[in-house]
Backbone bond lengths (Angstrom), bond angles and torsions (degrees), N, CA, C in turn:
res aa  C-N    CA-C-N  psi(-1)  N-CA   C-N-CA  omega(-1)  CA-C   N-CA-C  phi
1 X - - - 1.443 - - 1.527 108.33 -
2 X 1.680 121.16 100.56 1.591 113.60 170.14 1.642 116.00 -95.82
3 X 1.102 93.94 133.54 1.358 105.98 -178.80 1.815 111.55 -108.59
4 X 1.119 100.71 115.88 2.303 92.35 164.14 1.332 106.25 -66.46
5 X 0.897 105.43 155.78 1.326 136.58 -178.70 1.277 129.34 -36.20
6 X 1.757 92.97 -72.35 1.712 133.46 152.13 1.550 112.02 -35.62
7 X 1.908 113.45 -29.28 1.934 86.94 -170.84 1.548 85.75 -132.34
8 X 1.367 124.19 62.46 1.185 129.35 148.33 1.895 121.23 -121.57
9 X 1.428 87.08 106.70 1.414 134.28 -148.42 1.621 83.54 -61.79
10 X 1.678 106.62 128.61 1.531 122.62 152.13 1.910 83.79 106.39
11 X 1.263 130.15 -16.82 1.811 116.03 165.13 1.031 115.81 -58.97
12 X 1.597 124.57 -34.23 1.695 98.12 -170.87 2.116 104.16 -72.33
13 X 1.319 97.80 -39.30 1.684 94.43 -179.83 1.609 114.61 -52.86
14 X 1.709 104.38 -43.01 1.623 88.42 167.21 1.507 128.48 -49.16
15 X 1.630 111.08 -51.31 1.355 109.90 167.03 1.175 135.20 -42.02
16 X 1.377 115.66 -34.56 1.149 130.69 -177.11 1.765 129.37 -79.42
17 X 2.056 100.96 -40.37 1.425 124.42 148.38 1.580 98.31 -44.13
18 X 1.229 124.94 -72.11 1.601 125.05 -160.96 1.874 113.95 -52.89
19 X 1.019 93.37 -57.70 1.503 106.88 172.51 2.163 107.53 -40.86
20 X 1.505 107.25 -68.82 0.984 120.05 -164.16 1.834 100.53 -72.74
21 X 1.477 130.67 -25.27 1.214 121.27 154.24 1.562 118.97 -51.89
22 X 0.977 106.80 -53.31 1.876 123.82 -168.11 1.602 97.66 -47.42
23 X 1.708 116.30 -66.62 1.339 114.15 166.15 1.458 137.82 -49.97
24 X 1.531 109.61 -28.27 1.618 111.34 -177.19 1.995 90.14 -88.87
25 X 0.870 127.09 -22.28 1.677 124.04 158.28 1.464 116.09 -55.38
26 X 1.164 117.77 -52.26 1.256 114.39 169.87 1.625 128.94 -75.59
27 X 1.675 114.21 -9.02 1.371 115.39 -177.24 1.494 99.60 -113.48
28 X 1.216 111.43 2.12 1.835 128.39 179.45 1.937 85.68 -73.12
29 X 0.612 137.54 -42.64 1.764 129.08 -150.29 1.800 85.69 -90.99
30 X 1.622 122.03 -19.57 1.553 107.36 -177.73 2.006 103.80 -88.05
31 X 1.617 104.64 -10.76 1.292 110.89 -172.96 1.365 111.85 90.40
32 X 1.460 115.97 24.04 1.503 115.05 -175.16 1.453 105.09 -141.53
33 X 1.455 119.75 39.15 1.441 120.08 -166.61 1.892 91.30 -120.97
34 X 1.214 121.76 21.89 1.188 150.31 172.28 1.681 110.65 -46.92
35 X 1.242 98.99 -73.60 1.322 103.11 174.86 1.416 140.17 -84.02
36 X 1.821 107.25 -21.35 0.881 103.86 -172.78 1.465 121.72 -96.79
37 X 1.848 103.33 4.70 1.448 136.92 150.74 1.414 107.71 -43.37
38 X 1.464 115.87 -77.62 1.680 118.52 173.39 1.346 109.53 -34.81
39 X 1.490 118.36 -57.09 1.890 110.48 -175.72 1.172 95.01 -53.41
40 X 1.322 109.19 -74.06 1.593 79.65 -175.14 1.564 169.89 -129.64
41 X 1.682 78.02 77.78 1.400 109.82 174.93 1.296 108.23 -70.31
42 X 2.055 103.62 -56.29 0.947 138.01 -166.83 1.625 109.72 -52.13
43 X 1.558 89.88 -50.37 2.110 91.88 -173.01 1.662 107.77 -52.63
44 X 1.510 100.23 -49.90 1.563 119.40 -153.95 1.337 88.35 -67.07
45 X 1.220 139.79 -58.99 1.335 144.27 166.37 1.481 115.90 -12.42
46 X 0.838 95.82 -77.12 1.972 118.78 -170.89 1.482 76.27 -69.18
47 X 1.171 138.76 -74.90 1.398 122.29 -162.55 2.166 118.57 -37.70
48 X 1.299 88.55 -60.28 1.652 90.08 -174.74 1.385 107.82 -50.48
49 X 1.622 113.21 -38.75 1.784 99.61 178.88 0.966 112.59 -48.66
50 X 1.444 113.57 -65.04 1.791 115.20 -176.10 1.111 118.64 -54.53
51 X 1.538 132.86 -26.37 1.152 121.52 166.26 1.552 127.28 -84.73
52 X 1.542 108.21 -9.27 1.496 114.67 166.29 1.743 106.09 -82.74
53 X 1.214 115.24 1.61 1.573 109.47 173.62 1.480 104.62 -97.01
54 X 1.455 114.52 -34.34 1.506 116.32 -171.47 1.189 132.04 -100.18
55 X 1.653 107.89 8.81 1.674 139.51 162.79 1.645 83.08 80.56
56 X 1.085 145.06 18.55 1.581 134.56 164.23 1.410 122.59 -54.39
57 X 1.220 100.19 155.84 1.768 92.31 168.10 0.958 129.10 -73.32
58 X 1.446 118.13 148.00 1.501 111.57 -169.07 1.680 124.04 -124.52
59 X 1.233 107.47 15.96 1.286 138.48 -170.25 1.628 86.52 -50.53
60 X 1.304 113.48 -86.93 1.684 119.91 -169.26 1.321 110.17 -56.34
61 X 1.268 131.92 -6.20 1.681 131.90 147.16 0.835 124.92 -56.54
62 X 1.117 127.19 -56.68 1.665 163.12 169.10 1.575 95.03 -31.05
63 X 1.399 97.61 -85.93 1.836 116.58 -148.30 2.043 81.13 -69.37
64 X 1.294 130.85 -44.38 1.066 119.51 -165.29 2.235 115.07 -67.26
65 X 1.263 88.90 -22.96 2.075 100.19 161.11 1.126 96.16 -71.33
66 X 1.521 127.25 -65.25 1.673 107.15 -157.26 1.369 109.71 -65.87
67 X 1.216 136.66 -30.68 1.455 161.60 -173.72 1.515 91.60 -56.60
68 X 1.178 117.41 -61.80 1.527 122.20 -170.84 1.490 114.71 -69.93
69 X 1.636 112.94 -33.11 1.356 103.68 176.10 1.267 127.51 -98.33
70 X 1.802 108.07 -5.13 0.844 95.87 162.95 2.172 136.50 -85.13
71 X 1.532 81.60 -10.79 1.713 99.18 172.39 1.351 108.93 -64.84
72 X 1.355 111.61 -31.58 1.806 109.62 -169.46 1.592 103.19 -101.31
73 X 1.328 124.66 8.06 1.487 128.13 160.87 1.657 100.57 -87.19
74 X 1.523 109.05 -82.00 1.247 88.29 157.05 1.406 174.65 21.21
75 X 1.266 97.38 -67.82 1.384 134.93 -161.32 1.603 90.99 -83.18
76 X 1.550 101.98 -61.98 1.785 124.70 -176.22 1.672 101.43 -67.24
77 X 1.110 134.00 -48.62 1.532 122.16 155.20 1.041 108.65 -41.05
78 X 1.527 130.88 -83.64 1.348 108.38 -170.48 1.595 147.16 -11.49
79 X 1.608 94.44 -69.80 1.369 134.85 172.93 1.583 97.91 -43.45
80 X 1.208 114.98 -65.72 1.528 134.64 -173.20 1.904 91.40 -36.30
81 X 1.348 107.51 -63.23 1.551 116.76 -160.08 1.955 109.03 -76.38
82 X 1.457 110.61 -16.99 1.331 132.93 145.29 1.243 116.44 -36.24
83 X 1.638 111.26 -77.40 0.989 127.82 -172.31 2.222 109.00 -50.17
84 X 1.322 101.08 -72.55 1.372 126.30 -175.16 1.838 101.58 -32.54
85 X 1.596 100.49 -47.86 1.417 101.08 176.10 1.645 119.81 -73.14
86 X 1.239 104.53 -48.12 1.565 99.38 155.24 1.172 132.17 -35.60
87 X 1.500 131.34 -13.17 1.691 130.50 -132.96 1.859 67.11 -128.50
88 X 1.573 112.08 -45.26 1.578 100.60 -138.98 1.888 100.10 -83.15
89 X 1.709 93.19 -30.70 1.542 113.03 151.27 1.650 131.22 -32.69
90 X 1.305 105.95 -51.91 1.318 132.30 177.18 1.660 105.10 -62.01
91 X 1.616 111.44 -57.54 1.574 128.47 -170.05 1.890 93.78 -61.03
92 X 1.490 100.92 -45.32 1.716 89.47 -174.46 1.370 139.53 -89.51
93 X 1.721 76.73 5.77 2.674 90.25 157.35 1.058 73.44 -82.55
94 X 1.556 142.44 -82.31 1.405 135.93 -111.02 1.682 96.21 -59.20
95 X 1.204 125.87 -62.83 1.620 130.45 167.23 1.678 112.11 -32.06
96 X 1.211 117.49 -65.29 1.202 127.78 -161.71 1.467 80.84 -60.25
97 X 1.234 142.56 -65.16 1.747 151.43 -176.01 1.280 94.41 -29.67
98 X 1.187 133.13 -85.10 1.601 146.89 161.04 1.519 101.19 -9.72
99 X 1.327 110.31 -84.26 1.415 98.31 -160.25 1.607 109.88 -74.33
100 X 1.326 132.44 -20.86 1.614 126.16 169.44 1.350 102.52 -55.58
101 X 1.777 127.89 -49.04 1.301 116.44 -177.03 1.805 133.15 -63.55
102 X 1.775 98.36 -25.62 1.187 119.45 179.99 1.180 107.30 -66.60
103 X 2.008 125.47 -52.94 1.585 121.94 179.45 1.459 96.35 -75.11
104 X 1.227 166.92 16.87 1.662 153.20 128.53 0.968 102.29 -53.80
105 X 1.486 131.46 -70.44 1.538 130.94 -176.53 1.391 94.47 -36.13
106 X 1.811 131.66 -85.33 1.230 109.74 -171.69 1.199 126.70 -81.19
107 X 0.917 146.82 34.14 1.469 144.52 132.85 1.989 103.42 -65.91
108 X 1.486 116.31 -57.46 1.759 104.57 178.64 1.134 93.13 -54.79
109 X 1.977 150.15 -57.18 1.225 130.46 -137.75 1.635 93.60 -69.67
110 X 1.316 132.13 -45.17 1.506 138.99 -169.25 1.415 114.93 -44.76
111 X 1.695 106.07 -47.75 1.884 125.12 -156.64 1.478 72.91 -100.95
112 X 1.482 155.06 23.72 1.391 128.50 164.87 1.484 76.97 -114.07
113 X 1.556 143.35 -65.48 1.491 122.83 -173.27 1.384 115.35 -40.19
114 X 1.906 111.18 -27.69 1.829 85.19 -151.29 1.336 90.08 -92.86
115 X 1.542 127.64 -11.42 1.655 137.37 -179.38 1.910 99.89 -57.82
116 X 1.598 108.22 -46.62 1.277 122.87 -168.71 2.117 101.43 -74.40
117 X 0.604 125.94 -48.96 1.511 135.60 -177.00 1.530 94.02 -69.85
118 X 1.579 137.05 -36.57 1.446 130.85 -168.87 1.606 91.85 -75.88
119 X 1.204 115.82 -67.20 1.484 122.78 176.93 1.083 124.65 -23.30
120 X 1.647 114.51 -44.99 1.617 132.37 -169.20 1.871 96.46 -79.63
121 X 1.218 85.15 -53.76 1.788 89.18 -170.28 1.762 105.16 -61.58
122 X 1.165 148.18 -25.48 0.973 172.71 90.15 1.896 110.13 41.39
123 X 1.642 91.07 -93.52 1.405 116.31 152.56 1.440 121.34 -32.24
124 X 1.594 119.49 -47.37 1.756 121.02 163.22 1.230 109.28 -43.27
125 X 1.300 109.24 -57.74 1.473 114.64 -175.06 1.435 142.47 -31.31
């Protein structure tokens, strides 16, 4: 049974799974390779069936699933380490808040002594 290339049914979706893995791998490290992981899971998916019905190769099926799951593992690490920095971000206004409010307090306790000592010295006068 020869088949061309061109009419063995479910390659262009592999190509297309592969392609669209490769990119959600590369937009996985911005934390936004999320979805385009699912496509293509989804393409490469539907692709290997059809190509496990039509004895095709399935190489670019293949690499285009792992491609996809691994962008949307990824993807959720990322985010995860996003998040954590956000949190630790968050913890270091709250401090910095603390200690800006703590030197105001003494800065007023200071300008109320040196207000109190101007007054006194004042009064000598």
């Amino acid at each position: 049974m020869t088949q061309e290339t061109s009419k063995i049914k479910g390659k262009g979706l592999a190509i297309a799974g592969m392609v669209v893995g490769i990119v959600a791998v590369i937009l996985s490290f911005f934390t936004i390779g999320v979805s385009l992981g699912i496509l293509a899971l989804i393409l490469s998916a539907i692709s290997l069936f059809q190509l496990i019905n039509t004895n095709g190769p399935k190489g670019m099926a293949i690499s285009g699933i792992v491609l996809g799951v691994f962008a949307i593992a990824f993807s959720y690490y990322q985010l995860a380490r996003v998040a954590e920095a956000l949190e630790d971000f968050s913890q270091g206004i709250e401090k910095f808040d603390e200690d800006l409010n703590k030197a105001l307090d003494e800065l007023d306790e200071n300008l109320d002594e040196t207000f109190e000592e101007i007054d006194e010295e004042m009064e000598d006068l």
